[in-house]
BARO-430282 format. One record per residue: residue in one letter; x, y, z of N, C-alpha, C in turn. Coordinates in steps of 0.1 Angstrom, whole numbers, plus 5000, padded with zeros to 4 digits. Last residue first. Example, Ala and Ser with C-alpha at 12.3 -4.5 7.8 and 13.67 -1.06 7.14 Angstrom:
// residues 2
S512849785071513749895071512950005079 A513249435078512349555078513249675078 
This chain:
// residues 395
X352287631213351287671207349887501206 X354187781242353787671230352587751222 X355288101233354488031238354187901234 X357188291217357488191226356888091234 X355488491205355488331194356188271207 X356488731220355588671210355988571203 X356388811254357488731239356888651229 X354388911270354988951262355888961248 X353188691286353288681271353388801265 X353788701310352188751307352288751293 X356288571319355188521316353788571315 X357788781303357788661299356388581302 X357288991323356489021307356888891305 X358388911347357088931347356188901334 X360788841337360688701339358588741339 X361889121336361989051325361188931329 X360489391352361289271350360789171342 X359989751350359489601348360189511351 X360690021348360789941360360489801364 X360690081325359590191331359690111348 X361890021307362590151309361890181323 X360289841304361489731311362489891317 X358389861283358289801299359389831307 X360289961265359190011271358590021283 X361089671254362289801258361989891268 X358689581252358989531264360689601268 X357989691228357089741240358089691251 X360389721211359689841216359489841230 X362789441207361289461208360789661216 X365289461207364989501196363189521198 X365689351231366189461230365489541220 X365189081227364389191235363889301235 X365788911196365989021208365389091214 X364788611184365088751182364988791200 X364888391156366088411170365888581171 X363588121143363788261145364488291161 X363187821129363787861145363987971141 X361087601115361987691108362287811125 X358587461116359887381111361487531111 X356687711115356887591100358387521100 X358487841135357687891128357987771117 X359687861167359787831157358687811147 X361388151187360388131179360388011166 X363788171213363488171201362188131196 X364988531228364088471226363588321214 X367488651247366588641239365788531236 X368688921268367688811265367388791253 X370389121275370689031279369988881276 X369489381273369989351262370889191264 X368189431298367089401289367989331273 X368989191328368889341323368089331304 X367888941347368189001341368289151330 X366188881369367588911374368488971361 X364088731360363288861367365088931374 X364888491349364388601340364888761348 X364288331372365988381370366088501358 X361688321375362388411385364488431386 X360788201351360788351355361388421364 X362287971337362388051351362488181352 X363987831315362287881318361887891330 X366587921299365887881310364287891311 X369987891293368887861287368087851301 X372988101291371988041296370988021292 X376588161281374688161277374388031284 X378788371286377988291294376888291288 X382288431283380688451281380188331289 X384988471304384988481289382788521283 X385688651332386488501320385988551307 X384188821347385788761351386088701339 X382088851335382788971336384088921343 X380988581338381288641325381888761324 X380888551369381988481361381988521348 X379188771371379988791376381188671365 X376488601356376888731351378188771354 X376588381373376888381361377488481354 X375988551398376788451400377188441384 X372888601391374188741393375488601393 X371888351389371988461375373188571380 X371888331418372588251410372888311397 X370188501429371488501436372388441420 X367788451414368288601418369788611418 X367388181426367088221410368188341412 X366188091445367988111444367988181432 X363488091449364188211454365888251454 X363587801437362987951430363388051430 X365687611443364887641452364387781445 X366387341420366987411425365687541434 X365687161398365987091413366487171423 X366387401374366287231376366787201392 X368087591364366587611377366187481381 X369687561346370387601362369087591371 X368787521315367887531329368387501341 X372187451307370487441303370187421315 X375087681297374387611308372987601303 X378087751284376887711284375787661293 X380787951283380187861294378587841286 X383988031271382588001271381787911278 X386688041283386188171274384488131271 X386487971320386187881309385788011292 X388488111345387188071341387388011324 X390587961368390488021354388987981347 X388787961396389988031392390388061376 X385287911394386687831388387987971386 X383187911405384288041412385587951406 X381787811388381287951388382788021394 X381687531396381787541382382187691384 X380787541427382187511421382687531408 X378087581419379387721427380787651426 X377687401411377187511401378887581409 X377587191428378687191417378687271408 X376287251449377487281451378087251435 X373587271432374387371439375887381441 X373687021431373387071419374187201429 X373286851461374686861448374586951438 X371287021465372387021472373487011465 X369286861447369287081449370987091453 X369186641457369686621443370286811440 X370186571489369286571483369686621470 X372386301505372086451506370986471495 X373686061500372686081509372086211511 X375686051487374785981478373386011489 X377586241498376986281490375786191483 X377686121535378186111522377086141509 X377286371563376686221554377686261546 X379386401595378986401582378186301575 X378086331632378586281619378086321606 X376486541648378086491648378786471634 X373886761634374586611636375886631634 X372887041624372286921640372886841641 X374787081611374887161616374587111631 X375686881583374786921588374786981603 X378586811559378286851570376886931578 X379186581536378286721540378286691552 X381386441520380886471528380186611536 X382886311489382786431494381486381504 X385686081479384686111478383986281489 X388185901465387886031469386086021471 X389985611473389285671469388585821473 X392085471493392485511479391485581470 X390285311507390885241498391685321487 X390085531531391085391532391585341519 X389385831511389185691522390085611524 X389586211517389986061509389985891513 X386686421510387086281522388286211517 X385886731513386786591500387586541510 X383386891527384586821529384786711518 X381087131535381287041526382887001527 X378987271561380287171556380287131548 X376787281568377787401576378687341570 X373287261557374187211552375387341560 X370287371570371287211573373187191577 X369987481536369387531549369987391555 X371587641517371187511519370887491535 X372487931515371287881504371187751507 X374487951538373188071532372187981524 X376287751529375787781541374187861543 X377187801506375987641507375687701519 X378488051510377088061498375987941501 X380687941525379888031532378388051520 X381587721503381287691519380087771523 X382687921487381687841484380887781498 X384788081507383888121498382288031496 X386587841512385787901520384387971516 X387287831484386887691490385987811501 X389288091484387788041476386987961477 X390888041503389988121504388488121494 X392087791495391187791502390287891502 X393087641466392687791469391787791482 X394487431472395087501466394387651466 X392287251486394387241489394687341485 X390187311474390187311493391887321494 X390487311451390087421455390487391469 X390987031448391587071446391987251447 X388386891456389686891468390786961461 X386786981439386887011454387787001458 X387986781416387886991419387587031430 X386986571430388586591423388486771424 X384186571431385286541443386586621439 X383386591403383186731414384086701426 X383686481377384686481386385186611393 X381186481368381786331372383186361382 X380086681355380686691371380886551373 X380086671324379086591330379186611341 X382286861321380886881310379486801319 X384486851348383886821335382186881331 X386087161364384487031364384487001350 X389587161359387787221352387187111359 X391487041375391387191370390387221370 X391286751375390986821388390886991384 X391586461360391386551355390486631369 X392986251385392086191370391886401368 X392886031409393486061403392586081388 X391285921427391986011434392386091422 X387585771417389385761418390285921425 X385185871438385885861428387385831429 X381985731452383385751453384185731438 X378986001446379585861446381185861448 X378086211418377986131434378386011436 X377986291393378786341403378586301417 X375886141380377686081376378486191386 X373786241391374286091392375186081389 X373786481381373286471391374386321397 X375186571352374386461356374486451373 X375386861327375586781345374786681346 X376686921306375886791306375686751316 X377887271293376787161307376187061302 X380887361277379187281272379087181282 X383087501279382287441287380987441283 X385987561259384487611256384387501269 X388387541249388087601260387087561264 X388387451220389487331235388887411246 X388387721216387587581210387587491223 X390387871217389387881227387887781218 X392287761205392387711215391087781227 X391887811179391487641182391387651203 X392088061179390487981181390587861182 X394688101177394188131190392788091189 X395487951152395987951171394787951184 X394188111137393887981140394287921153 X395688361140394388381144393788211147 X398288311141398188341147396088341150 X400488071130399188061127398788181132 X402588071148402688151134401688171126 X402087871167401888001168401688071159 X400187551161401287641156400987781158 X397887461159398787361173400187481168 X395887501138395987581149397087531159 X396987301121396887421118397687491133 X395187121131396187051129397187221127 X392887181133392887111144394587131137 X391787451111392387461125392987351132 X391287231095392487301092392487331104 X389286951104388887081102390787131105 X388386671079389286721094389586901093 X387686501059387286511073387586591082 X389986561043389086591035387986651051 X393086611056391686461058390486561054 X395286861041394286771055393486651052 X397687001032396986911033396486821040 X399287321026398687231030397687161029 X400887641019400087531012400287411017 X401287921024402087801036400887661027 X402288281014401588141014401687981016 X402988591028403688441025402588321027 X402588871013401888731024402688661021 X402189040993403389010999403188911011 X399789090990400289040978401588980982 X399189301008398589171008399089080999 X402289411015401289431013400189281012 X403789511048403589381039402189421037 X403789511074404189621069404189551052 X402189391095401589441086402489551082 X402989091101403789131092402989261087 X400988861109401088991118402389111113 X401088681089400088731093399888881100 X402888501080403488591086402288721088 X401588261069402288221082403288361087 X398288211062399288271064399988231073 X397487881045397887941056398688071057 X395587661022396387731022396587791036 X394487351011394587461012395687581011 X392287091008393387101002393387271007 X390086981021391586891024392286961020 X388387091007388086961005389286931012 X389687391012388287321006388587191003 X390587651031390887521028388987491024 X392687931038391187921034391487741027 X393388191064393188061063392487971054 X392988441058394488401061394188231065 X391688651036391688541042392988481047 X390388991050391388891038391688791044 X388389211043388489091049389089001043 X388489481020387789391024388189271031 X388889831033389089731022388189601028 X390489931062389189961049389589861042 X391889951080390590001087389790001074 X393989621079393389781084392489851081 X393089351074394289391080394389571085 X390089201087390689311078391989331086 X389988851087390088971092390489071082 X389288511085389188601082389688711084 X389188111080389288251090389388371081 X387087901065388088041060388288101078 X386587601046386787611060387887791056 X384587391025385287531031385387531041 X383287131031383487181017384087291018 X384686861049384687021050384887051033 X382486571045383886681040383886801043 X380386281051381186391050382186461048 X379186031024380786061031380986161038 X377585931003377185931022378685961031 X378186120984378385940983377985890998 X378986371002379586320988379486170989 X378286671020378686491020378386491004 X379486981038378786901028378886751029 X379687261056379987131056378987031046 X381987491060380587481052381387341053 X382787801086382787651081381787571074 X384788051093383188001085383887891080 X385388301117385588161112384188121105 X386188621117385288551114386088431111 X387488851140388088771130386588661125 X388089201140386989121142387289001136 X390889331167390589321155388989191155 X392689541188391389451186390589431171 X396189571182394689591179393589491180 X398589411186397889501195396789601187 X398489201166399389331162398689441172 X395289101174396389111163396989241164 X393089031199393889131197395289011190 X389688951190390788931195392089001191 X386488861187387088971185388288931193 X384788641165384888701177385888791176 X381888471147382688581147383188661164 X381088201124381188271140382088411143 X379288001112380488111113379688161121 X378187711097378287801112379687831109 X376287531073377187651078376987671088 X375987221051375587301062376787421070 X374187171023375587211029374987271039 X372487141002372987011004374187061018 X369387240997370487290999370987171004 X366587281002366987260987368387210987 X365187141028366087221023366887131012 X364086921045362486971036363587091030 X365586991077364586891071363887011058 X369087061082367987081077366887021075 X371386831087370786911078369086941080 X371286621108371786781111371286861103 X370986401097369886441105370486561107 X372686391074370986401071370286471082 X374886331092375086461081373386501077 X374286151123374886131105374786301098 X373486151150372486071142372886101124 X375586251163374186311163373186261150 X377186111158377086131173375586201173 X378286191130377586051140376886091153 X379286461136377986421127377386271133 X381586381145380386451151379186451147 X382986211128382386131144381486241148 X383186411109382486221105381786201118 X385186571118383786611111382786491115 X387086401145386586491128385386521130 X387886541175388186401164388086451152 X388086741187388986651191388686541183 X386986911164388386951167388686801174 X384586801166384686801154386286861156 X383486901193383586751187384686761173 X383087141191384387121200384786981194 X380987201172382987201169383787141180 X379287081193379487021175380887051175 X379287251211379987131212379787061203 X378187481198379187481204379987361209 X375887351191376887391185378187391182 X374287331212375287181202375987261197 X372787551219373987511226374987471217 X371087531195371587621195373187621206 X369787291208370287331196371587401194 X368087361228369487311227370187261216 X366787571219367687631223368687511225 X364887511199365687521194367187541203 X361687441209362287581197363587561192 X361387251224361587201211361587301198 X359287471250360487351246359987281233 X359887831239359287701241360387531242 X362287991255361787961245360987811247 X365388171260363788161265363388091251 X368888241267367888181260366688171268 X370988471282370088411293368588411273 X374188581281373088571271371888461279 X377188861287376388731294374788761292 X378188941267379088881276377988821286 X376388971242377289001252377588931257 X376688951205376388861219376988911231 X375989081183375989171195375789121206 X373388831167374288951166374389011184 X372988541151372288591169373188681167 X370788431122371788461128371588551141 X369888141108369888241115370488301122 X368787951084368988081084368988161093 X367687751098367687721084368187831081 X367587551125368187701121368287721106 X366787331129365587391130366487521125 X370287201113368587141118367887231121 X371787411098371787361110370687281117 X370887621077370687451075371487371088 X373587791095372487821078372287651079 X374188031113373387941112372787921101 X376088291132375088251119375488081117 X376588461159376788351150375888341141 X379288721175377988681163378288561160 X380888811189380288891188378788831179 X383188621217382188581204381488721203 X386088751226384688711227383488741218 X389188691243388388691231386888671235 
């Protein structure tokens, strides 16, 4: 599956906006406080909002007020999203649209619809549609010998708070909710902490995916080194090339039962332990560990990969991203690094602008001159910084 569009309506700085024709791998630019991590949350707004409710995500971000909008007529907030996934072996376009309101300082899903055309005309028929808790579900969906009238309707009731997919989607027969809750549950929203991935970790604990924060980079190391070596080697040979020193990375397990990781320096006998290596180092190795994950993640988010990292990796790393979006699922990146800009192609960027409180979202692609530039042998990170991208500049 993969996202083709989102819209944004009263989302805090997005008061109206929508990103069209996301490819497979999206590299954000933009002043800082335009909007791009913003624009991330999102994606981990729903994820929030599936492993608990509505309520706790909204908390978590300061209540229903601060998400809304500032200085809007309008009391409800929207994100739909639209991706494309195969029904009845056709690629079909399915839209999810979720409108969120409050009542008495309470939030509620005031609507929650999936969507799709069942064949090539007419209008997008709802096979999911709930308002306040109360709803409905197709449950023979993929039945297209059945007219629309002939659906079978599955009437249900939720926590006013609680999005229909969470409870919905845990059922095959659901078929479109199915399959978004579960690339919900997928998504990788980057909160790397430098700090929370160094140090000794328990043995035992979540080893498949790097977490959100790499708290648990040992555990995924050693479980690439046991289970996929050739890929383990892989990464090895990349820190080899881009960490000048570094001939070794090793998942130590110690005496007491704990894991931890050791670098190997090329001039010295003895490995250090990762609290003694430099900040680039870990960030690196936990990039390329995140990057050559055997099952890649249907969405990856990442803010400024250029952080603590050596200018001239820029080049290397952007292809790195791009490659895991052509293996798995998407990839947006946020950056202000002309020199990871300067690796990008032209329908791959965009831009945001914020204007009176208010976040515009536009395309490269869509701009003339720098289509222009860019036909003519330019790179993207160049026109970025000679201010080609109008309004992206502070001001």
């Amino acid at each position: 599956m993969r996202i083709e569009s989102i819209r944004l309506k009263n989302y805090k700085a997005f008061r109206d906006a929508t990103l069209k024709d996301i490819p497979p791998f999206l590299v954000v630019v933009g002043a800082n406080g335009s909007g791009k991590t913003t624009l991330f949350d999102v994606f981990g707004f729903l994820h929030d909002c599936l492993k608990g409710n509505v309520r706790q995500a909204l908390d978590a971000r300061g209540r229903f007020k601060e998400v809304l909008s500032r200085d809007t007529d309008e009391d409800t907030i929207l994100i739909e999203i639209q991706y494309r996934m195969p029904i009845a072996e056709v690629e079909r376009l399915v839209t999810y649209s979720l409108e969120i309101s409050e009542r008495n300082n309470v939030p509620y899903v005031k609507r929650e619809i999936l969507r799709y055309k069942r064949g090539r005309y007419g209008s997008p028929f709802h096979f999911l549609d709930f308002s306040n808790g109360e709803g409905y579900a197709i449950t023979n969906e993929e039945d297209f010998n059945k007219t629309d009238e002939d659906l079978e309707r599955e009437s249900q009731k939720v926590s006013p708070d609680t999005l229909a997919i969470k409870g919905l989607g845990q059922f095959e027969r659901f078929k479109a909710a199915n399959a978004f809750r579960h690339l919900i549950e997928s998504w990788h929203v980057s909160d790397f902490h430098i700090s929370a991935a160094r140090g000794r970790k328990e043995a035992s604990g979540e080893a498949e995916h790097l977490s959100e924060t790499g708290d648990n980079l040992p555990l995924v190391a050693q479980r690439l080194f046991e289970q996929h070596p050739d890929t383990f080697r892989e990464i090895l040979a990349t820190m080899a090339r881009r960490v000048p020193g570094v001939s070794g990375v090793e998942p130590k397990l110690q005496d007491d039962g704990y894991l931890t990781l050791r670098f190997q320096d090329g001039s010295f006998k003895t490995p250090f332990l990762d609290r003694y290596v430099s900040d680039g180092t870990i960030k690196m190795f936990a990039y390329l560990v995140l990057l050559h994950d055997p099952k890649p993640h249907p969405l990856l988010c990442v803010e400024e990969p250029e952080n603590q990292l050596y200018p001239k990796l820029m080049l290397e790393l952007a292809e790195e991203f791009r490659q895991y979006a052509n293996r798995g699922g998407q990839v947006l990146v946020s950056t202000h690094s002309p020199d990871f800009l300067n690796a990008v192609e032209l329908d791959e960027v965009c831009w945001l602008v914020k204007t009176q409180g208010n976040t515009e979202i536009r395309r490269a692609k869509d701009n003339e001159q720098i289509a222009s530039y860019m036909a003519d042998g330019d790179k993207m990170g160049y026109l970025w910084k000679q201010g080609f991208f109008a309004g992206a500049d502070p001001q």
